[in-house]
C-alpha positions, 0 to 999 in steps of 0.5 A, a space after each residue: 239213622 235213616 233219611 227218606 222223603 215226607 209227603 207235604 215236603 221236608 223229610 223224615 228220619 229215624 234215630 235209634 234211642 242211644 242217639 237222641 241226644 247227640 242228634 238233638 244237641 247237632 240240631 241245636 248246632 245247626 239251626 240255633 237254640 230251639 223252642 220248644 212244644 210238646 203234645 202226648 203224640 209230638 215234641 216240636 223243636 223249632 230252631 232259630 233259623 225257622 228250620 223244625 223237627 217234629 219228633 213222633 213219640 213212640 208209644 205214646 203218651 209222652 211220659 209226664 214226668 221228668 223235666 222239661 219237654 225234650 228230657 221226657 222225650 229222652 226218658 220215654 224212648 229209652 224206657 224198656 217196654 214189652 212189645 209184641 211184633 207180629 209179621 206176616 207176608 203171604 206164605 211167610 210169618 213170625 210172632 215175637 214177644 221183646 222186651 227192649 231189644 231182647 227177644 224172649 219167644 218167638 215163632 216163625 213158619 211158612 206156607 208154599 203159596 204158588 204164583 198167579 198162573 198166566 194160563 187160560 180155561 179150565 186149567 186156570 180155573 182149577 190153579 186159582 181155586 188150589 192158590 186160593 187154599 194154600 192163601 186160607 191155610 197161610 193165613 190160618 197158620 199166622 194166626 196159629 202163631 199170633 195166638 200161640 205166641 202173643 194171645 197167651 200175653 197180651 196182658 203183659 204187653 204195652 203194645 203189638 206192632 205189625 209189619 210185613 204185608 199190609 193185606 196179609 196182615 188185613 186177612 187176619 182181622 177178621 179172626 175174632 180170637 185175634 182182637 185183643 192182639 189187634 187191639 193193642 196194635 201201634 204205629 209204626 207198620 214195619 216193611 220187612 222181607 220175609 219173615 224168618 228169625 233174623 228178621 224178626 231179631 232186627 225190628 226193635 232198630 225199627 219200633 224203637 227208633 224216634 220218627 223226625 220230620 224235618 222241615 228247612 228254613 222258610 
């Protein structure tokens, strides 16, 4: 589980599938027994004390069968889904098709991508126009990878996240052959180092976990 301040106050936490119930019942120990609000997108337990958690529904909607609010909760985030994952940083990339927690493809690559020169003149010239290509052609060989891993499936899957760079990944939108892997595009935008295999291997603990904003008492 992970703890990290929430803009308006209170602060989010990620828990993994495997442990939303035990997590559930220590807030029920906490703050007393909750009510409880459910939309597609959320699932609001608010204890006795006044304290809440607003618990964000990964791939959404909520699935609608099953019990009461928090037992669908659980059943959802457990459902074994096919999700693509695109990566991208400058000079960096990966493509990976899972379904639960197992990688089934994947692909990984890099392109060299010098550092912005600090020189002036006609040397900095010509350093920003040979930078400027060696962006093009590392956002050419992303998208290479997005099509040959990802466009050849995009029918079988649920949902592609991205993660990485937000701009590298902005680059690539433009490139008409991509909008069917964008348009299945699904929070949460994952921040990642560089994009290599066991990068990649590590992002389900990521897209899968349960996002809680946690509010206290008053």
């Amino acid at each position: 589980m992970t703890s990290r301040p929430a803009k308006g106050g209170g602060r989010w936490v990620s828990v993994a599938p495997e442990r939303l119930n035990r997590w559930i019942d220590g807030f029920v120990d906490r703050h007393g027994p909750p009510s409880v609000t459910a939309s597609d997108s959320v699932v609001r337990l608010q204890g006795a004390d006044g304290a809440v958690a607003e618990c964000q529904v990964p791939f959404p909607p909520l699935t609608s069968s099953g019990g009461g609010p928090m037992a669908r909760l659980v059943t959802h985030v457990r459902t074994e889904r096919r999700i693509g994952v695109l990566l991208v940083r400058l000079g960096g990339h990966a493509a990976g098709i899972f379904q639960g927690e197992e990688l089934l493809s994947s692909k990984v690559g890099s392109r060299q991508v010098h550092g912005r020169s600090a020189a002036g003149g006609w040397s900095q010239r010509r350093f920003a126009r040979r930078r400027e290509k060696q962006v093009d052609q590392a956002h050419e060989a992303a998208a290479e990878v997005a099509l040959r891993v990802l466009g050849p499936h995009v029918g079988e899957l649920e949902a592609v996240v991205l993660g990485g760079d937000r701009r590298a990944v902005d680059a690539l939108r433009p490139d008409r052959r991509l909008a069917p892997v964008f348009a299945l595009e699904a929070e949460p935008f994952l921040t990642v180092p560089d994009p290599r295999l066991v990068v990649l291997k590590d992002t389900p603990a990521q897209f899968r976990a349960v996002r809680i904003r946690l509010s206290d008492p008053g």
